[in-house]
C-alpha atoms as one frame of an Amber mdcrd trajectory, in Angstrom:
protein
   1.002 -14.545  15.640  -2.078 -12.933  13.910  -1.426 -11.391  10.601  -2.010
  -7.488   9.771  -5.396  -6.819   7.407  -4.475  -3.986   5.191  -7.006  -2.564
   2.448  -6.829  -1.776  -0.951  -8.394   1.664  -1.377 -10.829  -0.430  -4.053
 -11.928  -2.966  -0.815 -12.311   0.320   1.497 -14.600   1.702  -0.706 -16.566
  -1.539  -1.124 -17.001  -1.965   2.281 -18.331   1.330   3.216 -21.329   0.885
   0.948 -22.108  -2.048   2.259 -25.277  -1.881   4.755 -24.300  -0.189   7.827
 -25.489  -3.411  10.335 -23.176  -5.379   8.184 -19.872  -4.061   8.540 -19.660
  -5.642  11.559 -20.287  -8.527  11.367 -17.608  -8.568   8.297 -14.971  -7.183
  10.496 -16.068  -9.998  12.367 -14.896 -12.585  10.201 -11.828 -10.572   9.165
 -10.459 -11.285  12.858 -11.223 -14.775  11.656  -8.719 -14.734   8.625  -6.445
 -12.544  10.496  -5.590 -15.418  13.159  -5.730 -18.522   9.940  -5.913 -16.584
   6.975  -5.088 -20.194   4.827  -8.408 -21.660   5.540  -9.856 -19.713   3.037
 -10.306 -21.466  -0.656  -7.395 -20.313  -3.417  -9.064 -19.016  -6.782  -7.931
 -20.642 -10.143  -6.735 -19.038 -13.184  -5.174 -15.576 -13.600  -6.567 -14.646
 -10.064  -4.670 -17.734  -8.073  -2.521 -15.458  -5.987  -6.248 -14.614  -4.103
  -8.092 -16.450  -1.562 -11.874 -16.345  -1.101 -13.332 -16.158   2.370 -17.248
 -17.626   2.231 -19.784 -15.773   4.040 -23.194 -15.637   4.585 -24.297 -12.626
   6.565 -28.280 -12.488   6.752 -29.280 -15.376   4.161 -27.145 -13.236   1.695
 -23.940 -15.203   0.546 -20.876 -12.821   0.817 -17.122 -12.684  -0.910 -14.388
 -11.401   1.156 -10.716 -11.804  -1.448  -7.848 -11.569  -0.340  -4.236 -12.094
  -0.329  -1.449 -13.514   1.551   1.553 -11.435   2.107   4.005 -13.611   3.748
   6.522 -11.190   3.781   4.957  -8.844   5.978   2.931 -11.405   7.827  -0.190
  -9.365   6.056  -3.150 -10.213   4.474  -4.147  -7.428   1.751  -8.175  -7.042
   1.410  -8.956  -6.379  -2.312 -12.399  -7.441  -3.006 -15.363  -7.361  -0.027
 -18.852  -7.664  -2.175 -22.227  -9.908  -2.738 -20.849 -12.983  -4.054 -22.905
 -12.599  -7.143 -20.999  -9.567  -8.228 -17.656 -10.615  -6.700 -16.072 -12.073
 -10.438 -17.625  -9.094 -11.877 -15.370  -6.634  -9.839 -12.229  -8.615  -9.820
 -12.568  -8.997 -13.978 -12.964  -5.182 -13.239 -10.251  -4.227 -11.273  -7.719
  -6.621 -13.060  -8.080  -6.059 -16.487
């Protein structure tokens, strides 16, 4: 049974500036996590309750983070940026 993708406010705002022909092709690959959302690579450190889905959309190498709500069969979208700038945000939004 697929899980439900939820959205921080932070990762809804992040992923309406990204480049219009992009979004899809991210919502794209969050039907991909939604059906196996384990595949994905666990972060170290403080942020090792996240998950980091690799993508390259374009050339350009893309972040999507996320976490694992087992509870509620969800998966909670909290970061969706460039992957250089991806570290930047999370240091950002968990201070």
């Amino acid at each position: 049974m697929p899980y439900l993708i939820r959205f921080t406010a932070y990762a809804l705002r992040l992923l309406k500036k990204t480049p219009v022909n992009l979004q899809p092709l991210l919502i794209k690959e969050l039907e991909i996590i939604k059906q196996a959302p384990y595949q994905a690579s666990q972060l170290s450190g403080k942020f090792s309750f996240l998950r980091s889905w690799h993508v390259y959309l374009k050339g350009v190498p893309y972040r999507i983070i996320y976490e694992v709500q087992e509870n509620g069969k969800e998966v909670l979208i909290h970061v969706l940026a460039k992957r250089a700038d991806v570290y930047r945000l999370l240091e950002r939004l968990y201070k």
